[in-house]
C-alpha positions in Angstrom: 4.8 30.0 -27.0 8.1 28.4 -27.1 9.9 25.2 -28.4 11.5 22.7 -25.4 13.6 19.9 -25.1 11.4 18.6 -22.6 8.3 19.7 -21.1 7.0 18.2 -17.9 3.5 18.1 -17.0 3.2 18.1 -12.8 5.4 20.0 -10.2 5.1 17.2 -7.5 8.4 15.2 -6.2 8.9 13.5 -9.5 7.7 16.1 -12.1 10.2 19.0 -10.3 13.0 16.2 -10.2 13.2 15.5 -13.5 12.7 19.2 -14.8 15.5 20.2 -12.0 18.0 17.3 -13.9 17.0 17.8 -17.6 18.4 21.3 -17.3 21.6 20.5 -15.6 22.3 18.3 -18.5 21.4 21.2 -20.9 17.9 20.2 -22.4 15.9 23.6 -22.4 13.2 22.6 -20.1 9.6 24.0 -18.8 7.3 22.6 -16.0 3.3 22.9 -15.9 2.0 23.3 -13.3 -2.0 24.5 -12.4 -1.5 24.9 -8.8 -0.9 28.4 -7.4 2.4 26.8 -5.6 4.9 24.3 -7.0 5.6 20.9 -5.1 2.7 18.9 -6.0 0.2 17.1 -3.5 3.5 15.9 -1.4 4.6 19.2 -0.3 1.2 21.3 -0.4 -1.3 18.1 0.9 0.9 15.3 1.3 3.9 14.2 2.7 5.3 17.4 3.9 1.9 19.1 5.6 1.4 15.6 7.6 4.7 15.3 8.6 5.0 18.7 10.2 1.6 17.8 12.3 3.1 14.7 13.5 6.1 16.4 15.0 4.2 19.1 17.0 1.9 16.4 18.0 4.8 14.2 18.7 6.2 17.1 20.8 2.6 17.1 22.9 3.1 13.6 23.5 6.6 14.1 25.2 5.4 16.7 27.1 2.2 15.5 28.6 4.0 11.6 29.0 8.0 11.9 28.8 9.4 15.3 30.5 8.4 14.8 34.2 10.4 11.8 33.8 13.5 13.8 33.0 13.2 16.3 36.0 11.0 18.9 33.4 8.5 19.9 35.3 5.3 22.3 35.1 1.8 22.4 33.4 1.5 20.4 29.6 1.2 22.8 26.7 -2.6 23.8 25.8 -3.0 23.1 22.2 -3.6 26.1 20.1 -5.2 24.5 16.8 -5.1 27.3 14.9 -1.4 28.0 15.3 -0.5 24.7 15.1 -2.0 24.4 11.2 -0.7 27.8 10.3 2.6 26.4 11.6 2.1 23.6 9.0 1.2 26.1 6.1 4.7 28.1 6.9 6.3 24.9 6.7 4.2 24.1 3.1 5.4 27.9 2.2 8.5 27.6 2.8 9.4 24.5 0.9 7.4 25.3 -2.4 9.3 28.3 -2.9 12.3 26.6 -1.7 11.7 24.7 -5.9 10.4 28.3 -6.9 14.0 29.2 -6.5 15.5 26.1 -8.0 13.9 26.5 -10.9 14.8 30.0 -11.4 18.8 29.0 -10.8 18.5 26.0 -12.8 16.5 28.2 -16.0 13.3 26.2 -15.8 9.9 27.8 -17.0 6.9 27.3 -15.3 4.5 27.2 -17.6 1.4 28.3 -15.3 -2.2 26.2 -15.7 -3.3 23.3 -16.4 -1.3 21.1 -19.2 -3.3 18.7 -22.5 -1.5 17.3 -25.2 -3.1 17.6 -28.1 -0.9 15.7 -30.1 2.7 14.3 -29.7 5.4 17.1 -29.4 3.1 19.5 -28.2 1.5 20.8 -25.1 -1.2 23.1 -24.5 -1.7 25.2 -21.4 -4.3 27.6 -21.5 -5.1 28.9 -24.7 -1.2 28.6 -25.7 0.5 25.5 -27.1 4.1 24.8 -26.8 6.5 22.4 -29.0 8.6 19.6 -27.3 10.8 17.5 -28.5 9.8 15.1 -25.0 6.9 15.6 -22.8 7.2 13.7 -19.1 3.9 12.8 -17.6 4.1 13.3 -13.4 1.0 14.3 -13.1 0.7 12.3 -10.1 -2.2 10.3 -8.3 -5.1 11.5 -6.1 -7.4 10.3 -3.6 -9.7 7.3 -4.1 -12.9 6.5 -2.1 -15.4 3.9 -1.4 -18.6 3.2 -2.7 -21.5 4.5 -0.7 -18.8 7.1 0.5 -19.1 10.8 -0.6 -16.3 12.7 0.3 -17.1 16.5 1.3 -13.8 17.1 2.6 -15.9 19.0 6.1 -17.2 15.5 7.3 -16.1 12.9 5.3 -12.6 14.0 4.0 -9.2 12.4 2.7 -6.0 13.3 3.6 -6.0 16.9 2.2 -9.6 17.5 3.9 -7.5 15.7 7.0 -4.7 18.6 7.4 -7.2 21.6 6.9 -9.7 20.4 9.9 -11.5 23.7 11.5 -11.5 22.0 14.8 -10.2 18.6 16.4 -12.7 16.2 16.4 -13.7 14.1 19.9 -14.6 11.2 17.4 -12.7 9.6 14.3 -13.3 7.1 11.9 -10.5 6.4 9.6 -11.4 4.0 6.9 -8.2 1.7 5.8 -5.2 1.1 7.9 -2.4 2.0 5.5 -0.2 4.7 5.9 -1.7 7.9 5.4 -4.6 6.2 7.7 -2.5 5.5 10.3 -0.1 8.9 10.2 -3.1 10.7 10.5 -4.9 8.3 12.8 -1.8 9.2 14.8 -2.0 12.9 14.7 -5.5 13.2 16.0 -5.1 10.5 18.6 -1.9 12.4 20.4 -4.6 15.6 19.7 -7.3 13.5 22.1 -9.5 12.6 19.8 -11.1 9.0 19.8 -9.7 7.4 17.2 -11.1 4.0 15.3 -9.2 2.4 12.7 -11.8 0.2 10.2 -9.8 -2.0 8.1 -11.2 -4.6 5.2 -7.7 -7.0 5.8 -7.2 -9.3 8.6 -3.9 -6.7 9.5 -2.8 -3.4 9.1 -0.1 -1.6 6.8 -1.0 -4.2 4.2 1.9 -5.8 2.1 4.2 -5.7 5.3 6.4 -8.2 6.8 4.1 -9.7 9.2 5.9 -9.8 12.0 5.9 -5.7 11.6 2.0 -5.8 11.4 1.5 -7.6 14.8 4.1 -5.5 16.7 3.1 -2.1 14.9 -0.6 -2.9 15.9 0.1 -3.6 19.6 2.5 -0.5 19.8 -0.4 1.7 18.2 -3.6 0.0 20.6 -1.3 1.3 23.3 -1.1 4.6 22.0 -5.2 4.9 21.8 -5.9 3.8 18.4 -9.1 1.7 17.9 -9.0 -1.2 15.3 -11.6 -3.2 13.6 -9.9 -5.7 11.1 -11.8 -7.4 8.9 -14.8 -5.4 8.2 -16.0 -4.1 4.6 -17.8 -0.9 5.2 -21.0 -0.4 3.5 -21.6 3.4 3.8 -21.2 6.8 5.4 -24.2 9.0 5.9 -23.9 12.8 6.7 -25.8 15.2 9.0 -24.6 19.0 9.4 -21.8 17.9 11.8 -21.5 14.1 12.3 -21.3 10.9 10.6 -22.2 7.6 11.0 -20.4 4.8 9.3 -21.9 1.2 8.6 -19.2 -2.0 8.1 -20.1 -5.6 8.1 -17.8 -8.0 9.7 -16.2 -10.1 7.2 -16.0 -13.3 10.0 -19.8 -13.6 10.2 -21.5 -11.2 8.3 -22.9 -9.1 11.1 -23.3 -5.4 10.4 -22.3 -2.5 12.8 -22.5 1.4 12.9 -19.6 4.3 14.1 -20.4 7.5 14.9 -18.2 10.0 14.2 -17.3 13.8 13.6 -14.9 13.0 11.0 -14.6 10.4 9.0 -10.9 10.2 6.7 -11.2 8.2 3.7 -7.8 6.4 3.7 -8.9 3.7 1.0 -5.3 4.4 -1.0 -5.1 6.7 -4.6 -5.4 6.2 -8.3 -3.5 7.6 -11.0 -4.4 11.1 -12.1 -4.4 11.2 -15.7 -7.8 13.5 -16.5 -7.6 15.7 -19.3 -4.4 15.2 -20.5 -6.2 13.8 -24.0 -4.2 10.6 -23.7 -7.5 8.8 -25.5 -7.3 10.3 -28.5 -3.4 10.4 -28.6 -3.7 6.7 -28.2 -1.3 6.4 -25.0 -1.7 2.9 -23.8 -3.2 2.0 -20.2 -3.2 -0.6 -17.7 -6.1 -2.5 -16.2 -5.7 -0.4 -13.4 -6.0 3.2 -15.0 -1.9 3.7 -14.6 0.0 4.8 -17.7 1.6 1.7 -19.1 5.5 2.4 -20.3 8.6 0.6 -21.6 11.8 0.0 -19.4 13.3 3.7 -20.0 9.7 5.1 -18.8 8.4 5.7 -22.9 5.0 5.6 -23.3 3.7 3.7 -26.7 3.6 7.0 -28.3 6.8 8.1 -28.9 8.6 11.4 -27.1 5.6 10.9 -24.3 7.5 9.3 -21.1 5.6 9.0 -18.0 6.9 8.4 -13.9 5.7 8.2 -10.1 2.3 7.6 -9.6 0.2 7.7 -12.6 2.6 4.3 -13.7 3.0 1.2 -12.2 4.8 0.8 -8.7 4.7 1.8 -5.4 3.3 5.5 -5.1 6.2 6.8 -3.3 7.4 10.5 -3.9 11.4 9.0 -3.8 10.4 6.1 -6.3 8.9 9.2 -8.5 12.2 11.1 -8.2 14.0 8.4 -8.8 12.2 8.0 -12.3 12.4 11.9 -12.4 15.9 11.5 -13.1 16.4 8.2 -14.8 13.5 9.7 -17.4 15.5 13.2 -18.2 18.7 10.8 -18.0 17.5 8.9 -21.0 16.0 12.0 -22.9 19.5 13.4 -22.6 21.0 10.5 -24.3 22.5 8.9 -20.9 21.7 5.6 -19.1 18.5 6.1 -16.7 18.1 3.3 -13.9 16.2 2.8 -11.0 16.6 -0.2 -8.6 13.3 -1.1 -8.0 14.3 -3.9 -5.3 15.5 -1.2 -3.1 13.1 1.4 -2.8 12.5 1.8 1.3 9.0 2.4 2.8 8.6 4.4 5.6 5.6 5.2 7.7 6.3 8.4 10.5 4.4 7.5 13.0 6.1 7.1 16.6 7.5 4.5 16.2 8.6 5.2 13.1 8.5 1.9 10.8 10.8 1.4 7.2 11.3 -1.4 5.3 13.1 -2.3 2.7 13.5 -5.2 0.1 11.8 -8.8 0.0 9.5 -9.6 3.2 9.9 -13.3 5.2 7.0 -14.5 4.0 8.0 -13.1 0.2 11.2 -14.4 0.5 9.7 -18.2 2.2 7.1 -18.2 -1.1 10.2 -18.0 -3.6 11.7 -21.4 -2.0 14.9 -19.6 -1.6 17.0 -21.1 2.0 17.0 -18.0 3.8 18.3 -16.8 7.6 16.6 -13.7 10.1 18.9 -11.6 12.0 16.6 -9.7 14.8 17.5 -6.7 17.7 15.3 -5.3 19.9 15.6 -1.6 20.8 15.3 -3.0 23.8 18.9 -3.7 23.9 19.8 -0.2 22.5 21.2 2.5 25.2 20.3 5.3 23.3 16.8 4.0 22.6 16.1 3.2 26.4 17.2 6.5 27.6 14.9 8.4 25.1 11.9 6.3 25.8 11.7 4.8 22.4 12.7 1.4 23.1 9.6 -0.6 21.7 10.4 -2.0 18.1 13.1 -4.1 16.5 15.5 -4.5 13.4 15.2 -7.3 11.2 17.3 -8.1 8.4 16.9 -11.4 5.9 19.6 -12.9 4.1 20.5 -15.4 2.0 21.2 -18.9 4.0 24.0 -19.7 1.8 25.8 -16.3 0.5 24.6 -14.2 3.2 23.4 -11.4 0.8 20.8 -9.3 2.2 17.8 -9.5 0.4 15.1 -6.9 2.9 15.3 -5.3 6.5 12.4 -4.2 8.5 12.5 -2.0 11.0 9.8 -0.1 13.5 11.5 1.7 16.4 13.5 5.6 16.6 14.5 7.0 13.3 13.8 4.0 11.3 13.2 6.1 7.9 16.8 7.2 8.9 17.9 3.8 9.6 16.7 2.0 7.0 19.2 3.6 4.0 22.4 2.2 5.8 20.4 -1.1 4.6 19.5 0.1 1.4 23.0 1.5 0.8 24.2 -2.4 1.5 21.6 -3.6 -0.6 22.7 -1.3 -3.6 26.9 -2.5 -3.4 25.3 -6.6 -2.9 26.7 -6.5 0.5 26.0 -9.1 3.2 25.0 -9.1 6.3 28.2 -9.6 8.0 29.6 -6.4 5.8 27.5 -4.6 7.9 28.3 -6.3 10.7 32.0 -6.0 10.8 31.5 -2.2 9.9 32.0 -0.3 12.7 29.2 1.6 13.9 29.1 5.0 16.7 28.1 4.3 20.3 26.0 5.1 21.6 23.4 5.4 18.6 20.3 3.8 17.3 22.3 2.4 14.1 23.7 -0.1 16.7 20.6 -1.7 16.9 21.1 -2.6 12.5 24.6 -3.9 13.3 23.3 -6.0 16.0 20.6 -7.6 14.0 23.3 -8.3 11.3 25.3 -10.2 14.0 22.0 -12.1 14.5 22.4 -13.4 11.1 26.1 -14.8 12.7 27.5 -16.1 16.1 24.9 -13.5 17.4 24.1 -10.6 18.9 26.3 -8.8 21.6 23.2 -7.2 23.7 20.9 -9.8 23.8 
């Protein structure tokens, strides 16, 4: 037992963040976390695991389709499954003790188990209870499924079940074309396996601009990826090694059956919030189970903050780090912000896709006079001689003061690309600012400072 300036309940992206900058600004600080590794589901089931199975797949995909091209010839790699997911878990290893070790430099405890509070300036783990002056809750989100859809994580699995496959299936189903549907979608496709895509909207990666949508969509059918919009599915049912999946069509009410080896439940998350006693403390909650909190992230009960994804907002490990810091900023007596208009999305698929900011058709509902700069990587040197020249940059700014108000992008390195934007974005800078900035040639950026000219005279390559 010990008394703390702040304890944090979760490890993940925002939970380590905002233990990590508590104790640089001298709060004595402990972290619980119940896992045997640190890192939360992004590093240990999440982001990190899925992103290291989409480059070696990615790899595959240049090898069996791109090196020949290039004069690199000889037999395409065999794909050793088993090496290629214990290449993943080194990756997972190495990263959570990469925060092992930043913990121990910046003198946080890890309080090992699982965390309740039991009342307000306390927190139990185990049978031990500890006294805090704060308590952050990053406890995260977790999967959330269908009804008429029991997950097994063997058959019928979500992401996690996704990464820890004992073989690659010949046939898919991926239920819900969002991101982790389509990353993984991705990964299996490039692996050979038949992939369908069964999405309740009339497009994919809801929420996005929808110009994105239609382009991403065409750029993924070519890649192998089977979609059927506009279909509510009814139910999965299990045998010992296949599934079959039932989904009526929304158009006319006609009902049709998948079969499948695998079946990935990519129907979003929900805040994780179970027994943290938050009832009986009398934390207040939103219609949609997230924590509900005040501008500086305080719950109703005060000294009880809460960030990422068990509040409001996009569940987004940078938007939870981002509140990480703002939270322990405030509990240190300092001014917290985050910018929530310029939190960039990215999905890492090849293309890669990121967008930032207000969408045309957000920004066309609001009534506000606006103009669209667009490149395509068509028009980009460095894009054409890597074979990634499908996708464009888009950038929307005000008709009249030329601010920037979102960018889109799908094409090379867009996650990368994107935070040029979002640094612009941050200052209030327009779109010519970024056009009369001068940009390396020959490099993908171009491509921004070209659709930024668009919102000019025009663009110089096209």
């Amino acid at each position: 037992m010990a008394n703390y300036d702040v304890i944090i309940i979760g490890s993940g992206p925002g939970g380590y963040v905002a233990a990590i900058r508590a104790a640089q600004l001298g709060l004595k600080t402990a972290c619980v976390e119940g896992r045997e590794t640190l890192g939360g589901t992004c590093l240990n089931v999440g982001c990190i695991p899925s992103k290291a199975l989409l480059h070696a797949t990615h790899q595959l995909h240049e090898a069996e389709h791109n090196f020949a091209k290039m004069g690199l010839k000889g037999k395409s790699p065999s794909v050793d499954w088993k090496q290629m997911i214990s290449y993943k878990d080194e990756v997972i290893g190495q990263n959570t003790k990469g925060i092992e070790f930043l913990f121990k430099k910046n003198k946080v405890d890890w309080l090992k188990g699982w965390g309740s509070i039991p009342e307000a300036g306390k927190v139990k783990v185990g049978d031990e209870v500890h006294d805090a002056k704060n308590i952050i809750i990053a406890t995260g989100s977790e999967a959330s499924s269908l009804p008429g859809v029991e997950v097994d994580e063997k058959i019928v699995v979500t992401s996690t079940g996704a990464l820890e496959l004992a073989k690659i299936p010949k046939k898919m189903v991926v239920i819900g074309a969002g991101v982790i549907g389509l990353e993984m979608g991705s990964v299996y496709a490039r692996l050979g396996t038949e992939v369908t895509v069964v999405e309740y909207l009339d497009a994919i990666t809801p929420g996005m601009d929808r110009e994105v949508q239609k382009q991403f969509q065409k750029i993924l059918a070519k890649q192998g990826l089977n979609f059927i919009l506009g279909a509510a599915v009814q139910g999965v049912e299990t045998t010992k090694t296949k599934a079959k999946v039932t989904y009526k069509l929304k158009k006319d009410d006609s009902e049709e059956v998948l079969d499948a080896d695998v079946v990935l439940v990519a129907t979003g998350r929900k805040p994780y919030t179970d027994g943290l006693g938050l009832d009986a403390l009398g934390v207040e909650m939103t219609d949609r189970g997230q924590i509900k909190t005040d501008d500086h992230w305080q719950t109703n009960v005060k000294g009880i903050y809460a960030i990422g994804d068990a509040i409001a907002g996009p569940m987004l490990a940078h938007k939870a780090e981002d509140e990480g810091m703002a939270a322990a900023e405030t509990i240190a007596g300092k001014h917290g912000h985050v910018n929530y208009g310029v939190i960039p999305g990215v999905v890492y698929t090849h293309p890669e896709v990121a967008t930032v900011g207000q969408t045309e058709e957000q920004v066309k509902e609001s009534g506000r006079a606006y103009k669209v700069g667009k490149f395509s990587f068509m028009g980009n040197g460095r894009a054409k001689a890597m074979f990634a020249a499908d996708g464009f940059v888009k950038l929307i700014a005000d008709k009249e003061t030329d601010r920037i108000l979102g960018a889109h992008i799908i094409g090379p390195a867009a996650g990368d690309l994107i935070h040029e934007v979002c640094v612009a974005m941050e200052f209030g800078a327009s779109a010519e600012d970024l056009a009369m900035t001068c940009h390396a040639h020959p490099t993908f950026s171009e491509a921004v400072r070209e659709a930024a000219l668009a919102c000019g005279d025009g663009a110089i390559h096209m």
